[in-house]
MOPAC internal coordinates of N, CA, C and O (Angstrom, degrees):
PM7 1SCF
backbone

  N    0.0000 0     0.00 0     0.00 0    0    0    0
  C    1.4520 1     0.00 0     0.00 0    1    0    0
  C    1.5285 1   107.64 1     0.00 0    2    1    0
  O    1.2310 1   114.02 1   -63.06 1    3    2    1
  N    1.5047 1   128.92 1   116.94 1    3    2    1
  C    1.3111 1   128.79 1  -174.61 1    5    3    2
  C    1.5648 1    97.08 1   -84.87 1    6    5    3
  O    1.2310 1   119.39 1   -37.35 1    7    6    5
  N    1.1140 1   118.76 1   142.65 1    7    6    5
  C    1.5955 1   152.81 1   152.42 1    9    7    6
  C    1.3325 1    96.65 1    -1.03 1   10    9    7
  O    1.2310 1   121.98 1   104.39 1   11   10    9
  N    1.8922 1   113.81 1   -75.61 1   11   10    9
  C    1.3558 1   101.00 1  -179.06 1   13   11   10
  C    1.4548 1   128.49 1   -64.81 1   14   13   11
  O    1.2310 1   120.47 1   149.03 1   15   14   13
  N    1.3322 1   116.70 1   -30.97 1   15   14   13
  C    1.5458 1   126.41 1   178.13 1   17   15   14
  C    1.5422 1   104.88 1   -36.31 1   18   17   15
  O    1.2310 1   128.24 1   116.79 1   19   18   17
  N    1.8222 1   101.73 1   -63.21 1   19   18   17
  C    1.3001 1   124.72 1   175.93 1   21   19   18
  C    1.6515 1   128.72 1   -32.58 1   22   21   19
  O    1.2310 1   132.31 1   142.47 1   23   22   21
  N    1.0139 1    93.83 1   -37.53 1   23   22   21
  C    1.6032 1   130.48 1  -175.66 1   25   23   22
  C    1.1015 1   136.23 1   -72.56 1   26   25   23
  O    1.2310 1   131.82 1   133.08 1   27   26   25
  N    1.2388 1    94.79 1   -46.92 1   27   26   25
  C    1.4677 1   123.72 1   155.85 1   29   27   26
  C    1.4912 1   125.35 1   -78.50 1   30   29   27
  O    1.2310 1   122.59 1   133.65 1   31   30   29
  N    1.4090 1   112.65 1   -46.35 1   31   30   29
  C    1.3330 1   115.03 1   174.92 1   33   31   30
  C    1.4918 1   110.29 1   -44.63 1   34   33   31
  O    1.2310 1   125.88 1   120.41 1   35   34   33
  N    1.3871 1   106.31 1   -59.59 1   35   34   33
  C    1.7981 1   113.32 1  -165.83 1   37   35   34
  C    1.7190 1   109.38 1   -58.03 1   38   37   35
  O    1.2310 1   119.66 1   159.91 1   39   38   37
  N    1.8223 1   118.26 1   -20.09 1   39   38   37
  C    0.8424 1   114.66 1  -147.72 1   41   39   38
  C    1.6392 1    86.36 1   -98.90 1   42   41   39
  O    1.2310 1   117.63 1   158.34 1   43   42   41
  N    1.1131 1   122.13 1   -21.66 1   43   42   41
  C    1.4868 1   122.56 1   175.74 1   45   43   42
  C    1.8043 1   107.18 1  -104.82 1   46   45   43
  O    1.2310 1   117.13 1  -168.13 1   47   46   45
  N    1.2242 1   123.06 1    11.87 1   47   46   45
  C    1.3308 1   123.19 1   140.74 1   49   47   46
  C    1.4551 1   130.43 1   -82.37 1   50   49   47
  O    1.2310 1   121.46 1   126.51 1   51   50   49
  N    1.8246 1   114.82 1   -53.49 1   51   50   49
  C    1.1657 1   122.39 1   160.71 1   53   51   50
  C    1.7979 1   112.25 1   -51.01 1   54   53   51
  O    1.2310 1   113.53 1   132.30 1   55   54   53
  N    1.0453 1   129.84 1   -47.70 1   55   54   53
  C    1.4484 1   111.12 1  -175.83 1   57   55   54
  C    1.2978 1   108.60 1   -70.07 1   58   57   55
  O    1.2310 1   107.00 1   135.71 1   59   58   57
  N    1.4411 1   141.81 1   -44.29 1   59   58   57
  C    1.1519 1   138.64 1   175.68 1   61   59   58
  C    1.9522 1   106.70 1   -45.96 1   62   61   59
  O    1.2310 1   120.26 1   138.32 1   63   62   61
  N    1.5229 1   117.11 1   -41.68 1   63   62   61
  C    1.3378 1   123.20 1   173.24 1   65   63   62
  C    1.3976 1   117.32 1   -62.96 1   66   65   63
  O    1.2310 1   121.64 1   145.17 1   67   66   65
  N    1.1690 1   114.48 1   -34.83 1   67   66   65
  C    1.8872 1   134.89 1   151.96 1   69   67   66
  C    1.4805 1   102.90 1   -34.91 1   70   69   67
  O    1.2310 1   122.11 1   110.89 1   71   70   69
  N    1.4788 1   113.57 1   -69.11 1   71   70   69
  C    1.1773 1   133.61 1  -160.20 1   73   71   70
  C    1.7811 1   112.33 1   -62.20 1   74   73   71
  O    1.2310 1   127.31 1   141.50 1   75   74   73
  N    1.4707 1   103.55 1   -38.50 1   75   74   73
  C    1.5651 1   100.81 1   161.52 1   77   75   74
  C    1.0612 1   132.95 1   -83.61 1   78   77   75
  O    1.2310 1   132.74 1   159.76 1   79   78   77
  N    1.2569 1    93.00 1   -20.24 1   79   78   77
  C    1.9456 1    95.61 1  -173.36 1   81   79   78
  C    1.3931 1   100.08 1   -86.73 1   82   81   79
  O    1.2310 1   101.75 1  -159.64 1   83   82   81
  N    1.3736 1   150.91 1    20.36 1   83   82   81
  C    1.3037 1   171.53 1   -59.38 1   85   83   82
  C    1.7166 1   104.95 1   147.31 1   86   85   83
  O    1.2310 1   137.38 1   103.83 1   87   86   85
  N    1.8193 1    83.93 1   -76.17 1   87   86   85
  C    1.7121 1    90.30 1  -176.55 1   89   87   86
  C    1.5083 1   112.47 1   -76.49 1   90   89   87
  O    1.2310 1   114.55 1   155.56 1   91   90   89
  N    1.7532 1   127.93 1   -24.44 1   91   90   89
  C    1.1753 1   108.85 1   158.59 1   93   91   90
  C    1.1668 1   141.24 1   -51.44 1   94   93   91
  O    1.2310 1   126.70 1   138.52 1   95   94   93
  N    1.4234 1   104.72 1   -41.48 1   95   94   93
  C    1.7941 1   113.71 1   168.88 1   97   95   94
  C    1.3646 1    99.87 1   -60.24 1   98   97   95
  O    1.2310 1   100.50 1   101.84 1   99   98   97
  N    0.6670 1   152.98 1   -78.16 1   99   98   97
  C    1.7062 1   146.28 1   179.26 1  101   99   98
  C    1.3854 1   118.69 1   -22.26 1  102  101   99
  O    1.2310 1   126.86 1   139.62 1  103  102  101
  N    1.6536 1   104.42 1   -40.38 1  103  102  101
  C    1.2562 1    86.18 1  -168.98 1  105  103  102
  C    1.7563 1   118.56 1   -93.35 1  106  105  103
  O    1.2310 1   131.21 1   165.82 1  107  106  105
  N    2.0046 1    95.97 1   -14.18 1  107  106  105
  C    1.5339 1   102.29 1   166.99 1  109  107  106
  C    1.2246 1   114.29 1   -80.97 1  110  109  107
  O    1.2310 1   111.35 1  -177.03 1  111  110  109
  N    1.3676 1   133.89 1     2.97 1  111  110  109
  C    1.4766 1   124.19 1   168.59 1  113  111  110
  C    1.3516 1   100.74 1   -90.13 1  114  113  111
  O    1.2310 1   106.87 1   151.01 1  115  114  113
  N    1.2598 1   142.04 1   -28.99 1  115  114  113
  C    1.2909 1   155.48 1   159.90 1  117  115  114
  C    1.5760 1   110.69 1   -37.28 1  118  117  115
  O    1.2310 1   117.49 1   112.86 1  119  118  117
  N    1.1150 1   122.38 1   -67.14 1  119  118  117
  C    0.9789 1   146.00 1   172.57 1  121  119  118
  C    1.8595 1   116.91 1   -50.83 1  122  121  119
  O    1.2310 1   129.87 1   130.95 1  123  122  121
  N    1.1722 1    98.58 1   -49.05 1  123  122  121
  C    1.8756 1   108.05 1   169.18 1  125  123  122
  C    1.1544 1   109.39 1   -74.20 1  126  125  123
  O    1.2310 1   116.39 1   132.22 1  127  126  125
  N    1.4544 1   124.47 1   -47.78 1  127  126  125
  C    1.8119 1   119.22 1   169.78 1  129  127  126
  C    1.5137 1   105.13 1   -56.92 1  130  129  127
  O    1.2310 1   117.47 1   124.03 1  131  130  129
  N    1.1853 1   122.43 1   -55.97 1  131  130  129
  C    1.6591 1   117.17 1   176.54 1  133  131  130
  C    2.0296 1   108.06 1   -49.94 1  134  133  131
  O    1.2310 1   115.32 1   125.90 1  135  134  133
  N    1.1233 1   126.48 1   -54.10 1  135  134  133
  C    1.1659 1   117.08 1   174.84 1  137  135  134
  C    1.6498 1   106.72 1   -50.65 1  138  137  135
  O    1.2310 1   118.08 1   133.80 1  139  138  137
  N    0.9840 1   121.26 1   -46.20 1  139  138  137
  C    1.5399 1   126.61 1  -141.00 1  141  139  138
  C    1.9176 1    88.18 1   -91.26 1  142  141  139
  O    1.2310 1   125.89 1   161.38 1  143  142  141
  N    1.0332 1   106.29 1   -18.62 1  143  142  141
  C    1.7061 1   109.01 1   172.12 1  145  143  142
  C    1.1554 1   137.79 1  -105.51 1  146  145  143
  O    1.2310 1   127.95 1   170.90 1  147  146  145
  N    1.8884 1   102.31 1    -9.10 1  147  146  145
  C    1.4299 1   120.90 1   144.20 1  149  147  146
  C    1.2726 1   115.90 1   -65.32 1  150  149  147
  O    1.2310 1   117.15 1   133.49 1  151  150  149
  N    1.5526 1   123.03 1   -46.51 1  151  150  149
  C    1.8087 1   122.79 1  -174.82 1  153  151  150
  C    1.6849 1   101.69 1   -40.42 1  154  153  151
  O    1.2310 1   130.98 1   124.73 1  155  154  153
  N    1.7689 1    96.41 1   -55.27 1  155  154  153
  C    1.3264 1   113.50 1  -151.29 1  157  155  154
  C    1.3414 1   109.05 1   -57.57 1  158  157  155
  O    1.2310 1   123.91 1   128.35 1  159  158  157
  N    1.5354 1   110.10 1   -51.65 1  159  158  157
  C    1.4696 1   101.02 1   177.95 1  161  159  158
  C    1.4674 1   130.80 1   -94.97 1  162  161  159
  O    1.2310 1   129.78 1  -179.26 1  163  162  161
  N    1.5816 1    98.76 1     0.74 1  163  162  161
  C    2.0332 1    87.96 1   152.09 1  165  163  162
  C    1.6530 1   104.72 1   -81.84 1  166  165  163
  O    1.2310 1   113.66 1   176.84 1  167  166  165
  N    1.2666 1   129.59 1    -3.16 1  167  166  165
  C    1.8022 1   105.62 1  -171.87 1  169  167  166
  C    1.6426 1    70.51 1   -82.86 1  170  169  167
  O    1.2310 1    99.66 1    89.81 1  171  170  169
  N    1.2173 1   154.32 1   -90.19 1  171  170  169
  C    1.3504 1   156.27 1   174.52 1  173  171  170
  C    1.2284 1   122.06 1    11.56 1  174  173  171
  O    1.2310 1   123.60 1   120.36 1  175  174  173
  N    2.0171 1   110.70 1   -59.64 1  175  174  173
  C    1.2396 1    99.17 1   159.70 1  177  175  174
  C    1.5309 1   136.31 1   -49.28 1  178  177  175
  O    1.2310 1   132.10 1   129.83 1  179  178  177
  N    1.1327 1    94.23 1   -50.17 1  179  178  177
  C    1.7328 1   119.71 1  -161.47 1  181  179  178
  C    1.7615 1    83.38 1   -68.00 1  182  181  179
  O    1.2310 1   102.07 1   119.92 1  183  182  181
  N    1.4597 1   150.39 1   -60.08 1  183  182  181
  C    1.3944 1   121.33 1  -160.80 1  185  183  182
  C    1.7462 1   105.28 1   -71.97 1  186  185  183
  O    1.2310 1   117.92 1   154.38 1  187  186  185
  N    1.1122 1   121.57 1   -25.62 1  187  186  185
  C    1.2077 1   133.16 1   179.35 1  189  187  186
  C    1.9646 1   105.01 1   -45.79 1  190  189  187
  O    1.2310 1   131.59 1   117.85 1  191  190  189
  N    1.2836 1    95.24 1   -62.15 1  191  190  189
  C    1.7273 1   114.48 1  -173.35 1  193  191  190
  C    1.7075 1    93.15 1   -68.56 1  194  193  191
  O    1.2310 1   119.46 1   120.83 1  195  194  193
  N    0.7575 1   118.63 1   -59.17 1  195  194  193
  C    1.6783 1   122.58 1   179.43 1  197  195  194
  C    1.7809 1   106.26 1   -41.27 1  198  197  195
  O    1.2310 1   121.66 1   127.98 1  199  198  197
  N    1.2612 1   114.43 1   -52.02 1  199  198  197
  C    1.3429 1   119.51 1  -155.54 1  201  199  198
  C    1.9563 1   101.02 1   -99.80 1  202  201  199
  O    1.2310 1   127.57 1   179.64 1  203  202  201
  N    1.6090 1   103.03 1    -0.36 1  203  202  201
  C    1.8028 1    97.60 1  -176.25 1  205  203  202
  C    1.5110 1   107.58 1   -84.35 1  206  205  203
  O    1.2310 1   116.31 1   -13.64 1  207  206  205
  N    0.7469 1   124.62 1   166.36 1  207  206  205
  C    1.5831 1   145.80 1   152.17 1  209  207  206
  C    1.7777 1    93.53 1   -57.28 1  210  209  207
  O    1.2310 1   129.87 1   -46.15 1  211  210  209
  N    1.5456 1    98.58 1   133.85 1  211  210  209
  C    1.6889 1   107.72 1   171.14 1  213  211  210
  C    1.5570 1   120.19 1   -49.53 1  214  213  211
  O    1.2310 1   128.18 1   140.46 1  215  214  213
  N    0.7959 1   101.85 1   -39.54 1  215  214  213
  C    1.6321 1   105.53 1   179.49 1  217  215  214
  C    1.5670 1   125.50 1   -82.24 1  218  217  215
  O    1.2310 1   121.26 1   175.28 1  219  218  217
  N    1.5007 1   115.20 1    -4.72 1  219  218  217
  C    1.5256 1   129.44 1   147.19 1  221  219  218
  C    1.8031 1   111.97 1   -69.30 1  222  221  219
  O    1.2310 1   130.59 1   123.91 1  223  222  221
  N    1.6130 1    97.18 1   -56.09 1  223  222  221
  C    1.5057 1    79.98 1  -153.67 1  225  223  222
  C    1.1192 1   139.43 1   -51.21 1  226  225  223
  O    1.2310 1   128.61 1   166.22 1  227  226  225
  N    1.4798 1   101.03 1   -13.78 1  227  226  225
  C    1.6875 1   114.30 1   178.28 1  229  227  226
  C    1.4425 1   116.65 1   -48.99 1  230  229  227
  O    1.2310 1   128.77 1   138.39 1  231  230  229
  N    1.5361 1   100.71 1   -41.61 1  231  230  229
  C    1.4130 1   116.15 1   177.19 1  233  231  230
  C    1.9135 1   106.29 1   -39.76 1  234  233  231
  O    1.2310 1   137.64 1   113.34 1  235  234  233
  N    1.2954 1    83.42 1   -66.66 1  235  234  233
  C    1.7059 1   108.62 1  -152.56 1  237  235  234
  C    1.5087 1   102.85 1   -74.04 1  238  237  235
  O    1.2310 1   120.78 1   165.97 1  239  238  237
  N    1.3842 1   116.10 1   -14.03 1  239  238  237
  C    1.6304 1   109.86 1   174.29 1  241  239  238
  C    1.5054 1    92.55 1   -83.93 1  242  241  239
  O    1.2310 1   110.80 1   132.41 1  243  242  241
  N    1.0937 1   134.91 1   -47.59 1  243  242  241
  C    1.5770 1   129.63 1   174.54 1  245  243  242
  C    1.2273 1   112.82 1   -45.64 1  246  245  243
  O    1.2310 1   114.75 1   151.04 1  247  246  245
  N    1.0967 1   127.56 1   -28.96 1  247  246  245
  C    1.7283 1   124.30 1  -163.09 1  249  247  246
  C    1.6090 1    94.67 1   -90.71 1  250  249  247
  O    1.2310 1   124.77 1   144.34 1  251  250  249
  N    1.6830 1   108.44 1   -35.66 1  251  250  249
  C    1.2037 1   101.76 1  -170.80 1  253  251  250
  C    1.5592 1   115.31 1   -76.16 1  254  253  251
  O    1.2310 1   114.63 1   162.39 1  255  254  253
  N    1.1871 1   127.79 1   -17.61 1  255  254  253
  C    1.1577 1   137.61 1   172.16 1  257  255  254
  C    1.9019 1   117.75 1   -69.03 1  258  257  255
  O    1.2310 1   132.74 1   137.68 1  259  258  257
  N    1.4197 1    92.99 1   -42.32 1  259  258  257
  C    1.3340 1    88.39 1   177.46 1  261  259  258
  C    1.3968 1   118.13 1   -73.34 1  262  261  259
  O    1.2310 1   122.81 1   168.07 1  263  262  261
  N    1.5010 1   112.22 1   -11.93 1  263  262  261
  C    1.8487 1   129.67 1   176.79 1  265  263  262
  C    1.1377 1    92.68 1   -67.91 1  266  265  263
  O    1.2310 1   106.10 1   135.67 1  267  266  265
  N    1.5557 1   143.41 1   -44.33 1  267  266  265
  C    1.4605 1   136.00 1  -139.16 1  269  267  266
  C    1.3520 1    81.19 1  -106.01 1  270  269  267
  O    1.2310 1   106.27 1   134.51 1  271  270  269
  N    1.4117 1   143.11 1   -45.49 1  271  270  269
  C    1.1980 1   134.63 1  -157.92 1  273  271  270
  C    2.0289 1   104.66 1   -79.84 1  274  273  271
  O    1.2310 1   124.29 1   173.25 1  275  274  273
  N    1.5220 1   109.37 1    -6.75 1  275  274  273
  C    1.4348 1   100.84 1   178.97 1  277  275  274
  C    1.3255 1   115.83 1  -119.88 1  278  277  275
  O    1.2310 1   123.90 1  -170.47 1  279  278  277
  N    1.2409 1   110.13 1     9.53 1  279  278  277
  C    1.9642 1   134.87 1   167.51 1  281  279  278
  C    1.5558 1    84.86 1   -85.55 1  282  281  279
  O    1.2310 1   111.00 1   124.55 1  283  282  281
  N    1.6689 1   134.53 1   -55.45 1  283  282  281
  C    0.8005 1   116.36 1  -155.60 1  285  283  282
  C    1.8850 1   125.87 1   -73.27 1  286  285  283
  O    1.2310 1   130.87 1   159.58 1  287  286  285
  N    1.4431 1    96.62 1   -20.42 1  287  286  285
  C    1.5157 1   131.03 1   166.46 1  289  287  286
  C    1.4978 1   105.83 1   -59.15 1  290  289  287
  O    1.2310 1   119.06 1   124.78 1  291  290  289
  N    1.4219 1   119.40 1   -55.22 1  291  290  289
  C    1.2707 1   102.79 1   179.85 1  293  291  290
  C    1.2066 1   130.96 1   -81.45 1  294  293  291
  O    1.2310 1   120.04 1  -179.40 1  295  294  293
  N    1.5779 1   117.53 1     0.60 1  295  294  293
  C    1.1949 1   138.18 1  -155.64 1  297  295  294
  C    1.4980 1    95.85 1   -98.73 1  298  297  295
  O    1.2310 1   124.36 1   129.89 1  299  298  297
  N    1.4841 1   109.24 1   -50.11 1  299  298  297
  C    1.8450 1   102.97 1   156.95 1  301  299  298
  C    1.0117 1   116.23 1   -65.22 1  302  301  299
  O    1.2310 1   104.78 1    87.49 1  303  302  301
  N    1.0528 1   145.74 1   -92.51 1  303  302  301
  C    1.4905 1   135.71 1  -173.42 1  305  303  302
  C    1.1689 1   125.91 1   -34.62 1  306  305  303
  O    1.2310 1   116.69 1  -173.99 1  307  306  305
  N    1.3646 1   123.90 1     6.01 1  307  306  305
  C    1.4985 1   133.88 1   152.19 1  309  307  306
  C    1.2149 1   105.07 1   -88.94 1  310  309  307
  O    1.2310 1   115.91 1   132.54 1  311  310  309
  N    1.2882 1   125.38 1   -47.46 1  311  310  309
  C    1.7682 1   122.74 1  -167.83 1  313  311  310
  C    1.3039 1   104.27 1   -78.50 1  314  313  311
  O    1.2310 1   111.80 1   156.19 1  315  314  313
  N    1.4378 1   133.06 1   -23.81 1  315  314  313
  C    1.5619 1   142.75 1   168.04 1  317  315  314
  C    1.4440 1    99.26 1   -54.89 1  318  317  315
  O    1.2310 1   118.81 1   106.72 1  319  318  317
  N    1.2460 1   119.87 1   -73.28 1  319  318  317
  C    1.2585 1   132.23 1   179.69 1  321  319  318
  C    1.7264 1   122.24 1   -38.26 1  322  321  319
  O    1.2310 1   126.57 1   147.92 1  323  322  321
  N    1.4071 1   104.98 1   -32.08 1  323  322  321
  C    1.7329 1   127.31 1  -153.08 1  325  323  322
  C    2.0704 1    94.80 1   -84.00 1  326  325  323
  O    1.2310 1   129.54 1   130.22 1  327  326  325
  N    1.9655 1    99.22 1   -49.78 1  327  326  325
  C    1.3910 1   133.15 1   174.54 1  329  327  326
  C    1.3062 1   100.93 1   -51.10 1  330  329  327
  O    1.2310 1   113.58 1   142.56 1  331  330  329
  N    1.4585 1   129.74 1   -37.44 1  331  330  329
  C    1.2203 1   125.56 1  -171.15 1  333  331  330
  C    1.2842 1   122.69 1   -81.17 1  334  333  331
  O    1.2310 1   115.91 1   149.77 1  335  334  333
  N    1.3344 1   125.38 1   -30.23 1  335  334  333
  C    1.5689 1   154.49 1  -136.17 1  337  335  334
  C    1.5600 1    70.55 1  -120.46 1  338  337  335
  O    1.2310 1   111.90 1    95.03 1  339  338  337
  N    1.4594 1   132.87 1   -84.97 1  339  338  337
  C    1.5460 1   112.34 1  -162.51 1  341  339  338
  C    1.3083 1   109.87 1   -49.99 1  342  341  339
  O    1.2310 1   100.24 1   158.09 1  343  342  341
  N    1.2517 1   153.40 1   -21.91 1  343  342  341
  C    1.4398 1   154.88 1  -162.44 1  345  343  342
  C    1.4654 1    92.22 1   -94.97 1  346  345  343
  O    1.2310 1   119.20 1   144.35 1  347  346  345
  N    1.2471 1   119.13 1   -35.65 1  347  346  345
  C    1.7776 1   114.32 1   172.53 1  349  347  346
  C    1.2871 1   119.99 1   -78.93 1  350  349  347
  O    1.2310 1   125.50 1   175.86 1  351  350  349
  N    1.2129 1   107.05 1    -4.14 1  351  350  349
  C    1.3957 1   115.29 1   177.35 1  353  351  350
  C    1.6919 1   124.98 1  -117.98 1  354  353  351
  O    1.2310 1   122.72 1   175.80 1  355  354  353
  N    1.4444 1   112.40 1    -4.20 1  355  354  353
  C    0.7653 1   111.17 1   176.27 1  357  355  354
  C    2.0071 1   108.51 1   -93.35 1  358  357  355
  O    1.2310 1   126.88 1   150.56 1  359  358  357
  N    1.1527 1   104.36 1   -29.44 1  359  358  357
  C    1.5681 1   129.77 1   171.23 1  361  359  358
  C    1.7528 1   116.38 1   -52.98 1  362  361  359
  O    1.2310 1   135.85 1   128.91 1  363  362  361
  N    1.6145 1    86.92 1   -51.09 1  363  362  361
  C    1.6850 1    93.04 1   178.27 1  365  363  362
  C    2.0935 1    91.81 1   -73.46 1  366  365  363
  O    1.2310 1   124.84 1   108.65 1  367  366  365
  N    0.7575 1   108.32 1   -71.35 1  367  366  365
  C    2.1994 1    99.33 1  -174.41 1  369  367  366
  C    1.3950 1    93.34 1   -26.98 1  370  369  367
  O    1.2310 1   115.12 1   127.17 1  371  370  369
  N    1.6269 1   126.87 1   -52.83 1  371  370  369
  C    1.8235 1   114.01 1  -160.26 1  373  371  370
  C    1.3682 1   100.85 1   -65.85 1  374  373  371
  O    1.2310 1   119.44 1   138.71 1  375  374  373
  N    1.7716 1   118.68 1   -41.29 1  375  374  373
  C    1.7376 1   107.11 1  -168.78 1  377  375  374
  C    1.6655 1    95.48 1   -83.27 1  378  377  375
  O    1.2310 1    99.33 1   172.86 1  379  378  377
  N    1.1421 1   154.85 1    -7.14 1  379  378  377
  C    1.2876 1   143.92 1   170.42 1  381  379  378
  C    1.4001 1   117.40 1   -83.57 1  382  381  379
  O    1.2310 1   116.71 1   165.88 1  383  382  381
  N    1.7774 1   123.86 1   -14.12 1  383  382  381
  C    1.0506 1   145.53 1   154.36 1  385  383  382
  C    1.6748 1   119.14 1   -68.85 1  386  385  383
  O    1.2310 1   116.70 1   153.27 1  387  386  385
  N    1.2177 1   123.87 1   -26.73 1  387  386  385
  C    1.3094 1   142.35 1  -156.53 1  389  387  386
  C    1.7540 1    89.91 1  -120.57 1  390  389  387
  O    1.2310 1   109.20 1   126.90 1  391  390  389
  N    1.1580 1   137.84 1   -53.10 1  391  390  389
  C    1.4581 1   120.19 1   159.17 1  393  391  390
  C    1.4519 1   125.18 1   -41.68 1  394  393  391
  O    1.2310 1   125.45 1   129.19 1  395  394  393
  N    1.4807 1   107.13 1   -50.81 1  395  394  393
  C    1.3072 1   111.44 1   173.85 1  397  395  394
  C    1.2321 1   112.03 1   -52.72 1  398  397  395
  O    1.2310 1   106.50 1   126.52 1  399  398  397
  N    1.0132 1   142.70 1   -53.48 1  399  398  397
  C    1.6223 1   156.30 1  -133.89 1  401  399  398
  C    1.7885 1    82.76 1   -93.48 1  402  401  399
  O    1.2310 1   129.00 1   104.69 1  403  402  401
  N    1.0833 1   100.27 1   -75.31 1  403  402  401
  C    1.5804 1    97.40 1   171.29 1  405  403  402
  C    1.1081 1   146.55 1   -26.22 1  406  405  403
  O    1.2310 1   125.88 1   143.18 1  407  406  405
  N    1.8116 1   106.31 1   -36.82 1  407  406  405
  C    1.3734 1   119.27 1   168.92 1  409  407  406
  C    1.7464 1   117.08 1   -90.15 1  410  409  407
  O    1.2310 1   130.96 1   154.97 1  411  410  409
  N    1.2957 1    96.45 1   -25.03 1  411  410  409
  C    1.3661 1   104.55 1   177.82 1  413  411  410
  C    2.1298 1   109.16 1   -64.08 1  414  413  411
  O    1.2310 1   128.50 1   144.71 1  415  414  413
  N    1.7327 1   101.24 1   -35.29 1  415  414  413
  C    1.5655 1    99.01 1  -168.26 1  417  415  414
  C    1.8490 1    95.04 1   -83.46 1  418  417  415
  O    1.2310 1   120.70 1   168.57 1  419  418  417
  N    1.4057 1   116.26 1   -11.43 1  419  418  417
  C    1.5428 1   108.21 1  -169.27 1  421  419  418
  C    2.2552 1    89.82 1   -85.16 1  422  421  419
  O    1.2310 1   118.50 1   154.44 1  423  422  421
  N    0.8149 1   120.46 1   -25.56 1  423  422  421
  C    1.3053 1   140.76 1  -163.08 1  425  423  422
  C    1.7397 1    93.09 1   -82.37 1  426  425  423
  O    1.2310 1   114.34 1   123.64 1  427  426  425
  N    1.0686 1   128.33 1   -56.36 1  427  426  425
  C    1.3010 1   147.43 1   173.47 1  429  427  426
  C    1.9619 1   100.71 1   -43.05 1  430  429  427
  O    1.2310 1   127.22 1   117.08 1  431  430  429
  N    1.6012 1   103.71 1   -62.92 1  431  430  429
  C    1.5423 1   113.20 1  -153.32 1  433  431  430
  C    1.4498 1    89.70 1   -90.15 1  434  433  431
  O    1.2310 1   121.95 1  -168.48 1  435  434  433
  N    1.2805 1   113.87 1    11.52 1  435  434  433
  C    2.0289 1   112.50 1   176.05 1  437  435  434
  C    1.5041 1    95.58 1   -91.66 1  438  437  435
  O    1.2310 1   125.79 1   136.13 1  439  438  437
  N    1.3905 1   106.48 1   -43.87 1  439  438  437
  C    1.8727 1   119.04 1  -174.14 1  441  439  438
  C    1.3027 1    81.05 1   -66.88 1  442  441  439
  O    1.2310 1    95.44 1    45.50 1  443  442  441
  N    0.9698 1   160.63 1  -134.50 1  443  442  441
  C    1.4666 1   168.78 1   140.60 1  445  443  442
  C    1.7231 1    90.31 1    83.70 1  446  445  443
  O    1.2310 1   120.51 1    83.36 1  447  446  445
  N    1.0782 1   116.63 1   -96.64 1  447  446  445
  C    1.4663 1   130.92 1  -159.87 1  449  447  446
  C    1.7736 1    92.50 1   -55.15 1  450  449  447
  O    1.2310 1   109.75 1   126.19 1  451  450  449
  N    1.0038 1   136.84 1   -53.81 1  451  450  449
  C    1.7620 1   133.77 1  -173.88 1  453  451  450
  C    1.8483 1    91.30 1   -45.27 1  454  453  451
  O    1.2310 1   119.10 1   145.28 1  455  454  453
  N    1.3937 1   119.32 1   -34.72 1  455  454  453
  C    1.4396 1   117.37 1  -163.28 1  457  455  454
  C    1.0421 1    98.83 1   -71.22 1  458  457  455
  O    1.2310 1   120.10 1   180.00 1  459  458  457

């Protein structure tokens, strides 16, 4: 592995590692606004149902259910998403581990031949 090869490799591994650790923050701030906008709109639901006439709330406990049931949708498909990004990240450390190792044995068989 020549120097620049080397060089390059890490430099388009590390940015790709940039690149996830990027989309994780995104996707846990994602994830805290989605919590923090579920709180918000069950305290919302719940004064809503509290404050209707009986013959609304039926409405509005349905609506509220289908709110909890599509927080809960995004809440997987964030953690799907989250599962994915660690598996991309754990892959990029093994091939940035495996460059190294690589450059270290081409570095090795350079000492070798000077002998």
């Amino acid at each position: 592995m020549t120097e620049a090869n080397y060089q390059e490799t890490l430099r388009t591994i590390q940015t790709e590692q940039d690149l996830v650790k990027s989309e994780l923050r995104s996707i846990e701030e994602q994830q805290e606004a989605i919590f923090y906008l579920n709180q918000e709109e069950q305290r919302l639901y719940s004064e809503i149902i509290a404050t209707s006439p009986p013959e609304e709330r039926t409405f509005f406990q349905d609506r509220e259910l289908d709110s909890l049931e599509q927080g809960r949708k995004a809440q997987h498909i964030l953690a799907e998403q989250e599962a994915a990004l660690m598996k991309t990240k754990k892959q990029l450390l093994e091939a940035e581990e495996e460059t190294y190792q690589k450059h270290r044995n081409a570095l090795r068989e350079k000492e070798k031949e000077k002998e």
